[in-house]
C-alpha positions as CSV (number, residue, x, y, z in Angstrom):
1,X,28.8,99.1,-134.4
2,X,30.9,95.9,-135.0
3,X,33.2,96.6,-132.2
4,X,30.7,97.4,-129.5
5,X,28.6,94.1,-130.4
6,X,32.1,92.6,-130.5
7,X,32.6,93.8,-126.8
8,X,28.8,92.8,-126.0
9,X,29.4,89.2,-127.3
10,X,32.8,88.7,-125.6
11,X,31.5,90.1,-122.2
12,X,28.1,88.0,-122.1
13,X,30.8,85.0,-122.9
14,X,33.1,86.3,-120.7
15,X,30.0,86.2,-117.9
16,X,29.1,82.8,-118.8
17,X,32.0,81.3,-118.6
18,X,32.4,82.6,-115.4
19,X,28.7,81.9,-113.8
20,X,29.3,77.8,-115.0
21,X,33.0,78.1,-114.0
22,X,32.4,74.4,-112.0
23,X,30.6,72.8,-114.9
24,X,34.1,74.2,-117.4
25,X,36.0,72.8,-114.5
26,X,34.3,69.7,-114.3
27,X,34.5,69.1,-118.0
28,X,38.0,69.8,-118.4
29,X,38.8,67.3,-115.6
30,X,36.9,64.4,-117.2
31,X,38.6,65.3,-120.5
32,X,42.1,65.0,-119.1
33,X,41.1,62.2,-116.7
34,X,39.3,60.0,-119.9
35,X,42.4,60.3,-122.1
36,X,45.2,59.5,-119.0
37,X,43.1,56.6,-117.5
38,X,40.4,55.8,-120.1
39,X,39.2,53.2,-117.6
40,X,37.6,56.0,-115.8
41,X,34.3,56.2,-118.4
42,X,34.0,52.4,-118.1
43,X,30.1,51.4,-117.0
44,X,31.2,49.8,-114.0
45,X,33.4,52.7,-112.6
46,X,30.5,55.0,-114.2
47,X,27.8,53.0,-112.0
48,X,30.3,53.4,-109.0
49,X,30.0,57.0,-108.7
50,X,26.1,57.4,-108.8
51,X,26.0,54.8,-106.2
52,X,28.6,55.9,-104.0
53,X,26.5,59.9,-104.7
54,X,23.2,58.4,-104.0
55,X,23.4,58.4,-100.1
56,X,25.2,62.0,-100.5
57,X,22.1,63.2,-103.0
58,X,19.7,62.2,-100.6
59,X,21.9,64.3,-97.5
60,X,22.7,67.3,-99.9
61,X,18.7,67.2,-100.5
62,X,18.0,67.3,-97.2
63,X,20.2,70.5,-95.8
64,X,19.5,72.2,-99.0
65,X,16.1,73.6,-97.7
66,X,17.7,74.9,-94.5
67,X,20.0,76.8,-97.2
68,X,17.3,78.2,-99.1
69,X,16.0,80.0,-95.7
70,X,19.4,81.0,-95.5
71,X,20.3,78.9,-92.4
72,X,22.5,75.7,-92.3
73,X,22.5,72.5,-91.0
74,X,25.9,71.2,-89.1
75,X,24.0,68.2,-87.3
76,X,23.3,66.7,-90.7
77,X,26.4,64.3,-90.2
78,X,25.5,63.4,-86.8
79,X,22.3,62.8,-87.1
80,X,23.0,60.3,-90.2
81,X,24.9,58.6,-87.7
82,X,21.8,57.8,-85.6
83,X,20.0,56.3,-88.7
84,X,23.1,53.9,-89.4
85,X,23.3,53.2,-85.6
86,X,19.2,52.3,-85.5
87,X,19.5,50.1,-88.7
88,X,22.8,48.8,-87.5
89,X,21.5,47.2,-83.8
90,X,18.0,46.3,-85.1
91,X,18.8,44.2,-87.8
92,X,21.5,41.9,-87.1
93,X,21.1,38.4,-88.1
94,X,20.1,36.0,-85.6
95,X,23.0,34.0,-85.5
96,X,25.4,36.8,-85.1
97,X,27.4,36.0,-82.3
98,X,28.1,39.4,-80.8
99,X,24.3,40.6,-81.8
100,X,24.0,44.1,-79.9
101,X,20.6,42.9,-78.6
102,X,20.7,38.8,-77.8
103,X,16.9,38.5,-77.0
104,X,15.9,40.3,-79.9
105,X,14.1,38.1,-82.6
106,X,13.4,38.9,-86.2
107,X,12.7,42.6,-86.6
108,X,11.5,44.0,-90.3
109,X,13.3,46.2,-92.4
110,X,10.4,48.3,-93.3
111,X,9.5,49.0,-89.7
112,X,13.1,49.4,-88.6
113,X,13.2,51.9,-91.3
114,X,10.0,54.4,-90.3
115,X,11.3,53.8,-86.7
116,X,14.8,55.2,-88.1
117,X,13.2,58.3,-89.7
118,X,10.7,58.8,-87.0
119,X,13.8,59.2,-84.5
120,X,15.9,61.7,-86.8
121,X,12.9,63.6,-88.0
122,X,12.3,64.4,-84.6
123,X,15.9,65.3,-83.9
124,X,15.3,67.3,-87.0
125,X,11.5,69.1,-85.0
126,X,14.2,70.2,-82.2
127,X,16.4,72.0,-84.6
128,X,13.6,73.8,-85.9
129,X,11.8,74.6,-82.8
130,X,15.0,76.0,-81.2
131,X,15.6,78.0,-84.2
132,X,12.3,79.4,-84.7
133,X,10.9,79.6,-81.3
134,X,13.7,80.6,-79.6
135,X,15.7,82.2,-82.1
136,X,19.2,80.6,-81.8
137,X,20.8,81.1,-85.1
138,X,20.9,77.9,-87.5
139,X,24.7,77.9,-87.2
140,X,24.7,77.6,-83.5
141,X,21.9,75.3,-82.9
142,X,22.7,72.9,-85.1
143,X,26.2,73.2,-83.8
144,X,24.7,72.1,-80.4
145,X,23.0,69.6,-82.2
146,X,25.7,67.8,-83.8
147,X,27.5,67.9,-80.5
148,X,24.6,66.4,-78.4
149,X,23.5,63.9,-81.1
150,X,26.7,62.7,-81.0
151,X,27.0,61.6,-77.2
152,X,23.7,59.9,-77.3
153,X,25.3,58.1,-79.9
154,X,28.2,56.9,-78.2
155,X,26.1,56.2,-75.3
156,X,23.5,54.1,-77.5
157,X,26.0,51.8,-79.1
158,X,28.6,52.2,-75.9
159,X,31.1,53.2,-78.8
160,X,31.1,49.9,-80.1
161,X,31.4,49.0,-84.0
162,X,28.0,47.0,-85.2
163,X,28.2,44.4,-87.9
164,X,26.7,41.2,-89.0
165,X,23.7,42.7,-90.8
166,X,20.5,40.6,-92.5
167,X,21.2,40.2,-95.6
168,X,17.5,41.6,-96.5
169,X,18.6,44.7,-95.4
170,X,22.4,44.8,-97.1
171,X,20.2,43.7,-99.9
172,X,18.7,47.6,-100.3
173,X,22.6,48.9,-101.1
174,X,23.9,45.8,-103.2
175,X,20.5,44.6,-104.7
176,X,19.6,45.3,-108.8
177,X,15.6,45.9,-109.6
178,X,15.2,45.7,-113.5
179,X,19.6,45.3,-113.4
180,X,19.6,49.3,-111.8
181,X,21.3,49.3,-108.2
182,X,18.3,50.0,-105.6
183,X,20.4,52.7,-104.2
184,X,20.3,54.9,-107.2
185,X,16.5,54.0,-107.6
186,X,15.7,55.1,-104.4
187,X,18.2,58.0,-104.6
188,X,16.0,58.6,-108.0
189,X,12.6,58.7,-105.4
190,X,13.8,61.0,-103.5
191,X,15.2,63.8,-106.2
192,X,11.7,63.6,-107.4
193,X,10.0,64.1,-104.1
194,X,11.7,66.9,-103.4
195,X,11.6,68.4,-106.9
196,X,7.8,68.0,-106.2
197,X,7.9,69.8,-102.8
198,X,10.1,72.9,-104.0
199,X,7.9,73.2,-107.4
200,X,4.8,72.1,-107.0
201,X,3.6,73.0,-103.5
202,X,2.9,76.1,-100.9
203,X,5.4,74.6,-99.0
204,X,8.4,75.0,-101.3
205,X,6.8,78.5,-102.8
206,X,7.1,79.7,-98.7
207,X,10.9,77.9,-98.8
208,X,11.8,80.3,-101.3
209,X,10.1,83.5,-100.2
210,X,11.8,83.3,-96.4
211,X,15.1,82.6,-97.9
212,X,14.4,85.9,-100.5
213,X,13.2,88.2,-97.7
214,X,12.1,86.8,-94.9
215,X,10.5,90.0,-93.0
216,X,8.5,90.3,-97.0
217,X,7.6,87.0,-96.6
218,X,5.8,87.4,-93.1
219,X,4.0,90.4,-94.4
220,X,2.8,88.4,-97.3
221,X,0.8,85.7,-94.8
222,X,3.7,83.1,-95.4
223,X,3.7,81.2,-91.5
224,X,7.8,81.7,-91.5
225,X,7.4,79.6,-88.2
226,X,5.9,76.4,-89.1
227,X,7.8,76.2,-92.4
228,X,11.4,77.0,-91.3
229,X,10.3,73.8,-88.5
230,X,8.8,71.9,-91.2
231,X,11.9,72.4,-92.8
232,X,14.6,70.4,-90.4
233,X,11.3,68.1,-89.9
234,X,11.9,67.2,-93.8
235,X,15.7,67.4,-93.3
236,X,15.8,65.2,-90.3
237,X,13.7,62.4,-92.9
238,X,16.3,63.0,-95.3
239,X,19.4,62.1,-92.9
240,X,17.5,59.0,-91.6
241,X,17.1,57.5,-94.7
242,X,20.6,58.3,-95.8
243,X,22.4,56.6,-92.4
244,X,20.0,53.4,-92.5
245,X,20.8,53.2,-96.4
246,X,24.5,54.2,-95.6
247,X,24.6,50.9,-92.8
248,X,23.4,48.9,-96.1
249,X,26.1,49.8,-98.0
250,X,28.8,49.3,-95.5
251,X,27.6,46.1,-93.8
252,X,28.0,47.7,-90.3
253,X,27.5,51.0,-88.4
254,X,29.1,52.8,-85.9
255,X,28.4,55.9,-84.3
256,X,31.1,57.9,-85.9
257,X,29.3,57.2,-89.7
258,X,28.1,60.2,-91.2
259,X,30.9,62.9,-90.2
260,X,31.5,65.5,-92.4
261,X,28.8,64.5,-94.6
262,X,27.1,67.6,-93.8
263,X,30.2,70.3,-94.5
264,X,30.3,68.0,-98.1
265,X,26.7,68.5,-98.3
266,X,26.8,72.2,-98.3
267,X,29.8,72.2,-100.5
268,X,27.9,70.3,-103.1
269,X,24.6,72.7,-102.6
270,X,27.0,75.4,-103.0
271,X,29.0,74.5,-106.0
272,X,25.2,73.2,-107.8
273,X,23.9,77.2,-107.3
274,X,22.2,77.3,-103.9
275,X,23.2,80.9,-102.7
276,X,24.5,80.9,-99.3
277,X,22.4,84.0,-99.8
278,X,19.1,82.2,-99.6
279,X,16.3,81.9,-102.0
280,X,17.9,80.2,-104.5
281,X,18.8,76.9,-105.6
282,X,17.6,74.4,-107.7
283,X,17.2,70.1,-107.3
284,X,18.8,69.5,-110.3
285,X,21.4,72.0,-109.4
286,X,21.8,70.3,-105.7
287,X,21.8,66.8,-108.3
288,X,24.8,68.3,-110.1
289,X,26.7,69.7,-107.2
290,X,26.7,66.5,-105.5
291,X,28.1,64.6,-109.0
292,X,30.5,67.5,-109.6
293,X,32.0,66.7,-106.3
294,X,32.1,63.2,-106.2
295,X,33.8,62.8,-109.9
296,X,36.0,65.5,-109.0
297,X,37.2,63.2,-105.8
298,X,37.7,60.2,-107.7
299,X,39.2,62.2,-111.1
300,X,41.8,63.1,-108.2
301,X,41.9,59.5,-107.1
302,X,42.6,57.9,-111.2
303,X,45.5,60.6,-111.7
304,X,47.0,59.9,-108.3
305,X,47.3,62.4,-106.3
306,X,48.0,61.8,-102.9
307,X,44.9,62.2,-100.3
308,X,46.7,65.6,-99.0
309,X,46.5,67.4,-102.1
310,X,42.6,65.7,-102.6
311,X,41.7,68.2,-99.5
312,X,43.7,71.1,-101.1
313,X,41.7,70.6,-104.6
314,X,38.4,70.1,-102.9
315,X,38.8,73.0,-100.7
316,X,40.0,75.5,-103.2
317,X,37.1,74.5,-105.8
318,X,34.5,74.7,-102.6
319,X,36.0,78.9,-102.2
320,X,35.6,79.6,-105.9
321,X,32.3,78.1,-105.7
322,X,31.7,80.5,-103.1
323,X,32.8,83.5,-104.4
324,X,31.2,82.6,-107.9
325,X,28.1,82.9,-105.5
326,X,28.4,86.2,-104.1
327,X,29.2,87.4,-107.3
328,X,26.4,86.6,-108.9
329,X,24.2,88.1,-105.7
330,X,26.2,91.1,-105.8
331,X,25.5,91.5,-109.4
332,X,21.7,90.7,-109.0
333,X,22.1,93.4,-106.2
């Protein structure tokens, strides 16, 4: 009887060692990382990670609902792009001398904002009306997407760099409210939202029942239409706010900001426990990916290794996060 509860207890360890493989991997990295550059767990450095996650929070949020449905969202990167290029031309400072609009006067940052969002949430309506009404697969549409959003982008900005932003509006990436950086307050907002959405409304209930079984869901009265395109509505929001925040932060834009943030985004959904199977995944989880990955990149950065190896590391801890995935679905199964 000792043995076999022996067995039980080693296997059930065994199993959950396995299932939090990134969090054991994570931990061990910070161990080594905190004892051979103890500089790494300083406040400051500390306070640089969460900033430099916020923006990718706020991304990973948005494509992690197109995950739950099982789909995907490749024009995520892009279509940041277009709310760093929006911010970027509308809110130069008067006096800059190669303003991207000379006539324009004073515009506010608040209405430069919605007027960001607005754009990319539409971008985001197309996605879903292509992919629910005419049934192009996620993959593929958004595919087209990236690739479309990204001409009008050159062609807005005539592939020229923007800079000499209002301070107001730089303000929102290096300004403190009550000595916390904005960016991780409004990165804070945003978790919350959609923890709301997923948890506390129809909405996120339908979010997970088309990502479980989508034909069940249908049956069941869930409108799989309107909330897969209410879905890259809400993802398109997402992505707006991001590239007018990510603009902020850099003091410029151009139309090539926001590439591969959305392949990172879906790494960090992945590697936090949203099954590329659909119908699972959690915000806190998405939360965790996203810090996972980002203190893995700059662990990497502390001990030195050279930027080639950084894209071996992160690659080969993106495929065991994936096949930690489908072994936990074929287990469920």
């Amino acid at each position: 009887m000792d043995k076999l509860q022996k067995f039980v207890s080693t296997k059930n360890l065994k199993a959950t060692l396995i299932d939090n493989a990134m969090y054991v991997i994570l931990i061990t990295i910070l161990f080594v990382v905190s004892i051979l550059r103890p500089i790494f767990l300083s406040p400051n450095n500390l306070t640089n990670i969460l900033m430099n996650s916020s923006i990718r929070i706020i991304i990973a949020l948005g494509v992690s609902g197109a995950l739950i449905t099982r789909g995907t969202d490749l024009s995520a990167g892009r279509i940041v792009g277009v709310g760093a290029v929006i911010g970027g031309t509308l809110l130069q400072r008067p006096d800059y001398a190669a303003k991207f609009f000379p006539n324009l006067g004073e515009m506010n940052v608040v209405v430069i904002l919605l007027l960001a969002v607005f754009v990319t949430a539409l971008l985001g309506l197309i996605n879903g009306l292509v992919i629910s009404f005419l049934h192009v697969p996620p993959f593929i549409a958004t595919l087209g997407m990236q690739s479309i959003v990204y001409g009008l982008s050159l062609i807005y900005t005539k592939s020229q760099p923007i800079g000499g932003l209002k301070t107001d509006y730089t303000y929102l990436a290096s300004g403190r409210l009550l000595n916390i950086p904005i960016l991780i307050l409004i990165a804070v907002v945003m978790i919350a939202i959609m923890w709301f959405l997923l948890n506390q409304t129809k909405f996120g209930k339908y979010i997970y029942a088309i990502g479980g079984n989508e034909a069940a869901a249908e049956v069941a009265g869930v409108n799989v239409v309107w909330t897969k395109i209410r879905v890259y509505v809400l993802a398109g929001l997402f992505y707006g706010l991001a590239g007018f925040l990510l603009a902020a932060k850099s003091g410029g834009a151009t139309a090539n900001y926001g590439i591969g943030y959305e392949l990172e985004a879906i790494a960090a959904c992945t590697i936090g426990g949203v099954s590329t199977a659909g119908g699972v995944g959690t915000v806190q989880g998405i939360v965790s990916g996203v810090l996972i990955f980002e203190m893995l990149k700059t662990s990497l950065q502390f001990l030195g290794v050279t930027p080639d190896l950084q894209y071996v590391a992160i690659g080969t801890v993106i495929v065991i996060a994936v096949a930690i995935d489908i072994r936990k679905y074929l287990a469920k199964k």
